[in-house]
C-alpha positions in Angstrom: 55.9 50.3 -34.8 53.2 50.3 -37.1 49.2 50.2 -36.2 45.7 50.9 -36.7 44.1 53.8 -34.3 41.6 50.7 -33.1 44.9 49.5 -31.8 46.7 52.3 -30.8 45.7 52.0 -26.6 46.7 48.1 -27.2 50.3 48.8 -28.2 51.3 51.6 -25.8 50.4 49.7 -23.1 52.3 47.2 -24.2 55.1 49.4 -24.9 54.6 50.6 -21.1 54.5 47.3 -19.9 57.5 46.2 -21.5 59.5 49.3 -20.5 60.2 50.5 -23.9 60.6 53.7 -25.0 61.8 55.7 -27.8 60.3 53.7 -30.0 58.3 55.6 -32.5 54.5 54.1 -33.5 53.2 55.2 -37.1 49.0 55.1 -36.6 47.1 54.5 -39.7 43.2 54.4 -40.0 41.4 51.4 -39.2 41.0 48.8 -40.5 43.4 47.3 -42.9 41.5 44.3 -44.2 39.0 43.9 -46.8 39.8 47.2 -48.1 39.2 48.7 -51.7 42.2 50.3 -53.3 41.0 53.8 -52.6 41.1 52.9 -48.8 44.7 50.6 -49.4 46.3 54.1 -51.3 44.6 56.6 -48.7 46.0 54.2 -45.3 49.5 54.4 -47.6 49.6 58.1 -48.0 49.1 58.1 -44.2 52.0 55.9 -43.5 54.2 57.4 -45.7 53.7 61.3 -44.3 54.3 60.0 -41.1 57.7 57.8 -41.6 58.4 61.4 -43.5 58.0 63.4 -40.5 59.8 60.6 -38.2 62.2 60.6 -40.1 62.7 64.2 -40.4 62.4 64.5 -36.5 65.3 61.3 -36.1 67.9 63.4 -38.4 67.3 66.6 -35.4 67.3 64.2 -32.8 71.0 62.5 -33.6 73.0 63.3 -30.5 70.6 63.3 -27.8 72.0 61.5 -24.8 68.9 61.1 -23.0 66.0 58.4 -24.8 62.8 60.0 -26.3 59.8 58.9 -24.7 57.7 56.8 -27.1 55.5 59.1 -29.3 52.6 58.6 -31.6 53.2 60.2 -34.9 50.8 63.0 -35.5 50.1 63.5 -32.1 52.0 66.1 -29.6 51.1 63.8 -26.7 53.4 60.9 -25.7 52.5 57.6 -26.2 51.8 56.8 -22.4 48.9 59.3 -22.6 47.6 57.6 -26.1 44.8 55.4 -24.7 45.3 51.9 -23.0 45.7 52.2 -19.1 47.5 55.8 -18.2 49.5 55.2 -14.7 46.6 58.1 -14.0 43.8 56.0 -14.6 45.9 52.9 -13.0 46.6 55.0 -9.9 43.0 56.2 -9.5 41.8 52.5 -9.0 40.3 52.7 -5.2 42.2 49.3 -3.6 39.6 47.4 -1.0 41.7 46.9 2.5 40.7 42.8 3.9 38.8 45.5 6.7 37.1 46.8 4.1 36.5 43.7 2.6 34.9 42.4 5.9 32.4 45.5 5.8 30.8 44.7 2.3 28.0 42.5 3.9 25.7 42.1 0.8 26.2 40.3 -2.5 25.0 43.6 -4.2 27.6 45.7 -2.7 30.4 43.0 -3.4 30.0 42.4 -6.9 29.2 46.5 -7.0 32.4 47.3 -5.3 34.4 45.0 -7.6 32.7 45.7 -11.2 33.5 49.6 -10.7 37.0 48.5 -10.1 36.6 46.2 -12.9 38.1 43.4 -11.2 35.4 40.8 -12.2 33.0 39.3 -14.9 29.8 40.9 -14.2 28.9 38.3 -12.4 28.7 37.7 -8.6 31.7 36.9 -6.7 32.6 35.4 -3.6 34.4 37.5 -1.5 38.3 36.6 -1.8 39.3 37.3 2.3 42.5 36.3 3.6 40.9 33.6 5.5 40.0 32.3 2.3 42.4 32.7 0.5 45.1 31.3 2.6 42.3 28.1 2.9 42.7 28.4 -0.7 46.9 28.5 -1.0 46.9 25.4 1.4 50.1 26.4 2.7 51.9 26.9 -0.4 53.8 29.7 -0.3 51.7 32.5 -1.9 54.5 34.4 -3.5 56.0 31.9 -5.5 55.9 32.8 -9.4 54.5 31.1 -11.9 55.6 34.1 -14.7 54.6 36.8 -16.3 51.4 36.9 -17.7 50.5 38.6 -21.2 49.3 41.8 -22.5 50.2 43.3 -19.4 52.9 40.9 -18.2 52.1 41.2 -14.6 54.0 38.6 -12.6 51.1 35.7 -12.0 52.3 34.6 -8.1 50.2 31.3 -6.0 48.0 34.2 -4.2 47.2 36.4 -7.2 46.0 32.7 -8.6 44.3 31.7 -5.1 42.7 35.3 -4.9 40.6 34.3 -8.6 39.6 31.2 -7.6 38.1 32.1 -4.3 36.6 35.2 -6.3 35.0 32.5 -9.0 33.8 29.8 -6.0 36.4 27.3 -6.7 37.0 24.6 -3.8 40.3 24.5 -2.4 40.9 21.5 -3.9 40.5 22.2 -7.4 43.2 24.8 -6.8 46.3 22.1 -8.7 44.1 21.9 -11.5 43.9 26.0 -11.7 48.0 26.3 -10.9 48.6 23.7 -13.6 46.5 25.1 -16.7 48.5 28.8 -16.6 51.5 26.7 -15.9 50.7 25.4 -19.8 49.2 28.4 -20.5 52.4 30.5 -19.8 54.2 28.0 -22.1 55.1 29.9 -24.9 53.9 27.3 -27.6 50.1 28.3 -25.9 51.2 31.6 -27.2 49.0 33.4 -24.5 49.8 37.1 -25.6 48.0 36.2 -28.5 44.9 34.7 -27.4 44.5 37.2 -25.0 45.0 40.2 -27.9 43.4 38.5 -30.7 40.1 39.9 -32.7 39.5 36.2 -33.0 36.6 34.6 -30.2 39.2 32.1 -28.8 39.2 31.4 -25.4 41.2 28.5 -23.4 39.3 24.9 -23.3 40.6 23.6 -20.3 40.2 19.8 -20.8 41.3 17.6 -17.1 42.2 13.7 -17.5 42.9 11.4 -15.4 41.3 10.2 -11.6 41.4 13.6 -10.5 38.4 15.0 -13.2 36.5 12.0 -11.1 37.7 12.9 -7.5 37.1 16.9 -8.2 33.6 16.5 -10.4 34.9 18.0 -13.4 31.9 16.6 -15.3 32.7 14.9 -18.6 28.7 13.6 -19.1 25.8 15.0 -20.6 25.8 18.9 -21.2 29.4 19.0 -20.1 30.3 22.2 -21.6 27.0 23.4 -20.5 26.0 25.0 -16.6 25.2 23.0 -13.8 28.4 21.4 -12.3 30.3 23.3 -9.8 33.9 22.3 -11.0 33.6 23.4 -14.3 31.8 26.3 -13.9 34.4 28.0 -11.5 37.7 25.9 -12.8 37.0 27.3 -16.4 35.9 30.9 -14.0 38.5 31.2 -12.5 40.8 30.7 -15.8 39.3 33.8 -17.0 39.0 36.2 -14.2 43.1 35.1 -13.9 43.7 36.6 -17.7 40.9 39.3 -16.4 43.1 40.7 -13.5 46.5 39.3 -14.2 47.4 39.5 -17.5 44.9 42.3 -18.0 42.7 41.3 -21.1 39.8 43.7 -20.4 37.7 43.5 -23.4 38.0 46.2 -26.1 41.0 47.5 -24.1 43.5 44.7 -24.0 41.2 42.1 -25.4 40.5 43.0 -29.1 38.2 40.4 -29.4 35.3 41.6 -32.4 32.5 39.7 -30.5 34.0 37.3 -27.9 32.2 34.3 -27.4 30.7 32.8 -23.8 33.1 30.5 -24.2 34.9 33.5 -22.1 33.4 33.3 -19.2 34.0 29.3 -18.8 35.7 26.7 -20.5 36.4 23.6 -18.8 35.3 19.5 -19.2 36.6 16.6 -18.2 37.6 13.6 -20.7 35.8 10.1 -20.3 37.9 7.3 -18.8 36.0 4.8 -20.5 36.3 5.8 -24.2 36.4 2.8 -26.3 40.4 3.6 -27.0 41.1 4.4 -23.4 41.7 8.1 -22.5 44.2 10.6 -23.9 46.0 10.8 -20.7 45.2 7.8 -17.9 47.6 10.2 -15.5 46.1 13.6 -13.8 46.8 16.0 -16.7 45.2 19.7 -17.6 44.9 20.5 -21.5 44.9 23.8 -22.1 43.6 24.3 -26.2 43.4 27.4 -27.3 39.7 26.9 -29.1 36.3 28.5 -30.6 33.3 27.6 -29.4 32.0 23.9 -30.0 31.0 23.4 -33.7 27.7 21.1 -33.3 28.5 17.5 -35.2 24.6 16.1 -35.7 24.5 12.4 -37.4 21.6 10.9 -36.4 21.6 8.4 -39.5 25.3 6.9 -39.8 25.6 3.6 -38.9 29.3 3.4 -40.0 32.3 5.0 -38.5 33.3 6.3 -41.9 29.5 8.1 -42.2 30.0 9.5 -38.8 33.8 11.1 -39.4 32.3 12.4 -43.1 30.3 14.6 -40.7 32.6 15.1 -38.6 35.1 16.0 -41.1 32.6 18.5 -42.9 31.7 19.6 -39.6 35.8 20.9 -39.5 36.1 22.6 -42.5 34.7 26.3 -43.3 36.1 29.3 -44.9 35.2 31.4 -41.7 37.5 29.4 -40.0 41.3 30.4 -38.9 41.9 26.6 -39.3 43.4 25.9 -42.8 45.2 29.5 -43.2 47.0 29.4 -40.5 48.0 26.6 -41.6 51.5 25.7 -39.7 49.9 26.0 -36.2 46.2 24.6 -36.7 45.1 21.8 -34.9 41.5 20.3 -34.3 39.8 19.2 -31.2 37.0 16.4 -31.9 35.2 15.9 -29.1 33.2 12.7 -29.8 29.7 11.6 -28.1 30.0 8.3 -26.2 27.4 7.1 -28.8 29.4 8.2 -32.5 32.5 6.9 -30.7 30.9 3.4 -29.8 30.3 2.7 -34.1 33.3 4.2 -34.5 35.0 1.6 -33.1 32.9 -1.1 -33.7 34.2 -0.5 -36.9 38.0 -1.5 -35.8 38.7 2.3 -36.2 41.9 3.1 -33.4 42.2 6.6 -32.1 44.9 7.2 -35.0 42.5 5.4 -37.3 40.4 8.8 -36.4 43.3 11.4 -36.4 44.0 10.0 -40.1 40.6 9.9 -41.7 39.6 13.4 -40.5 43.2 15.0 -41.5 42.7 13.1 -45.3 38.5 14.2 -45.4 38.4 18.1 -43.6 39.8 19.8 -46.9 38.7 22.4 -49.2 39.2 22.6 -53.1 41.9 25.2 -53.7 38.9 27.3 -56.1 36.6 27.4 -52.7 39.6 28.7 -50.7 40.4 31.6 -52.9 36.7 32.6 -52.3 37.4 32.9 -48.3 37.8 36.4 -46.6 41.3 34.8 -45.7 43.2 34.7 -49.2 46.5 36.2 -49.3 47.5 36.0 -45.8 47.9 32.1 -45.9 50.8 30.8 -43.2 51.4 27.4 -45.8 54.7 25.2 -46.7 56.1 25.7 -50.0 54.4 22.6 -51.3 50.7 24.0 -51.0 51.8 27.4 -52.4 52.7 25.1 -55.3 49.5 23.8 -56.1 48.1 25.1 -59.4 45.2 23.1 -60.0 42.3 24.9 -58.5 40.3 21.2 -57.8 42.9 20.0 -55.4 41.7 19.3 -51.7 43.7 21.4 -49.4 43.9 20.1 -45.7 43.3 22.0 -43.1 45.9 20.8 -40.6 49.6 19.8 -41.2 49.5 16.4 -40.1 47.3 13.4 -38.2 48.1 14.3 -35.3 47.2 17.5 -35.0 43.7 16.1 -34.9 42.9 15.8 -31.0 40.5 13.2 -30.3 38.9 13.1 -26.7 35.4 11.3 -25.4 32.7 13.6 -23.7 29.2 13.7 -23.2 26.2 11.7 -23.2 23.5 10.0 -24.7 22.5 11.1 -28.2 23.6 11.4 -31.8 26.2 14.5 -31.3 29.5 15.3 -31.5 32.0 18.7 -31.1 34.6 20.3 -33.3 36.5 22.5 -31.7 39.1 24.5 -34.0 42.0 26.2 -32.6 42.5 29.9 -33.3 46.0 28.6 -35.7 48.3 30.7 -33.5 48.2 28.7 -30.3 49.1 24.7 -29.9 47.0 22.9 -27.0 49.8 22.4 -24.0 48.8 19.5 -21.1 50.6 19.6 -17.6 50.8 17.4 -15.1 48.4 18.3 -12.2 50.6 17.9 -8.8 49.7 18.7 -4.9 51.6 22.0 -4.4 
């Protein structure tokens, strides 16, 4: 295995997680991109010293019976002891007994108790007691697994589940909603392991169709992905604390995000029944899209559907973006105000209509691209690895419909873009009593 020492912790605990061992890790200086070729020679001189050593150290190791524990060249320590979370460190976690529990009889010594555990967001917490809990579970049987949940592939069980949402002040009967987005998150097309890892600010837009976003007040109105309604807020919580004590993304340890986003603490709207196509799913769904943070569309002058998807389409493209070099994978999320969607189809536009013009409009001249802090690494077919002439507009996603097109919000001239991070593909599941 080969990594950066900013990544070092990251990988043995995965390692340790996964029960490998004997597998040796070459560690190179961080980081690797945007280097200069005095930093690209020195980072190779320190790979190839340490494959030389490794090597050397394989030939005296042939015929060993017993495995090698996993070791990180250049160090004399294993790799269990290489940062990441030692069993030490794991074992030295204080647990809180339900009596215990009882006896913490102030917010402040709660959410005290549980941030020095770090088994929360910073924020307060209600209290997850076993009366709670089980009111939470209602009656379904709390050990039942769901899988294992990435980087630290703990096994995600109904309780471990109902413990986070009492934790984030869900209602008991948004629980279905909460078991059925990591049902599609632990889909591997979500590819959780890598939102969870990834430098990039992504963070799971939970997006609930159907009778039950009414019946639950998932809010899909004004300021929907703003504060102020209760099923968001902790659905989209409780999301998040999950990957928090589950999987066990803690930032900077298991969570490489650069700078995150607050898209992290809370991500989670409801579409509009009444969009002027119908909705994307009439049934009780969950869509889980593995997104940035809204991109702002503001077209307060348009009066035409193909004005207001220019916008939007410029809106979608930017060399700052994963979307477009990742290409195989990408997909877009437009969120459309109730008002741009109105002209848009009053112009006869369909939802395809929308999922075509933005696919042939969000593109980049090849020139522009080979600007972008992402040249080299592009995941593209063959046929746009072809293109020679450095005027050609380069799209951004691989097809139609891999532009997502939902209603939300309320009055006023503004609509959302919402690109994936390119290694994740938005998953739905059905939302069922458990």
């Amino acid at each position: 295995m080969i990594g950066t020492t900013a990544f070092r912790g990251l990988a043995v605990s995965e390692l340790g997680a996964l029960g490998i061992t004997g597998l040796p890790m070459v560690v190179v200086e961080h980081p690797l991109g945007g280097e200069r070729s005095e930093g690209i020679s020195r980072r190779a001189r320190q790979a190839t010293d340490q494959l030389t050593a490794l090597l050397s150290c394989a030939a005296r190791e042939i015929g060993r019976t017993e495995p090698a524990s996993a070791v990180v060249a250049g160090s004399v320590r294993p790799a269990s002891t290489e940062g990441g979370l030692r069993e030490s460190l794991a074992g030295s976690v204080r647990p809180i007994s339900p009596e215990t529990l009882e006896t913490l009889d102030t917010p402040d010594a709660v959410l005290a108790a549980f941030c020095e555990r770090e088994w929360c967001d910073g924020l307060p917490i209600v209290p997850p007691t076993e009366e709670r809990v089980r009111a939470m579970l209602g009656g379904a049987p709390a050990e039942r697994p769901l899988g294992a949940m990435p980087p630290l592939w703990r096994q995600a069980t109904l309780e471990k589940l109902a413990v986070n949402a009492v934790m984030a002040g869900c209602e008991p009967s948004y629980f279905p909603v909460i078991v059925a987005a990591v049902q599609a998150m632990l889909d591997p097309s979500f590819n959780l392991y890598g939102v969870q890892a990834t430098t990039h600010p992504v963070a799971p837009l939970l997006i609930v169709h159907g009778p039950a976003a009414l019946e639950l007040g998932v809010h899909a109105g004004s300021g929907c992905f703003g504060p102020g309604f209760r099923a968001n807020a902790t659905i989209g919580r409780a999301i998040r604390l999950i990957m928090l004590n589950v999987g066990g993304a803690w930032p900077g340890r298991y969570d490489m995000a650069t700078q995150g986003s607050p898209a992290k603490f809370s991500y989670c709207i409801a579409e509009r029944a009444d969009a002027p196509w119908g909705p994307l799913y009439a049934d009780n769904v969950v869509t889980v899209f593995g997104g940035e943070p809204p991109h702002n569309v503001n077209d307060h002058v348009s009066t035409t559907a193909a004005g207001i998807l220019a916008t939007v389409a410029d809106t979608a493209v930017s060399l700052g973006s994963n979307v477009g070099w990742y290409f195989s994978l990408s997909q877009l999320l437009i969120v459309l105000g109730p008002e741009h969607a109105r002209t848009i189809a009053g112009d006869g536009f369909s939802r395809a209509d929308v999922q075509r013009f933005v696919f042939e409009h969000a593109r980049l001249p090849l020139r522009t691209l080979k600007l972008g802090g992402m040249w080299g690494i592009q995941d593209w077919p063959r046929w746009m690895h072809a293109v020679t002439d450095d005027d050609a507009l380069m799209p951004q996603v691989p097809s139609p419909e891999d532009v997502l097109i939902i209603v939300a919000g309320g009055p006023g001239k503004h609509s959302a873009v919402v690109p994936n991070c390119t290694f994740s593909r938005a998953v739905s599941r059905a939302i069922r009593p458990l």
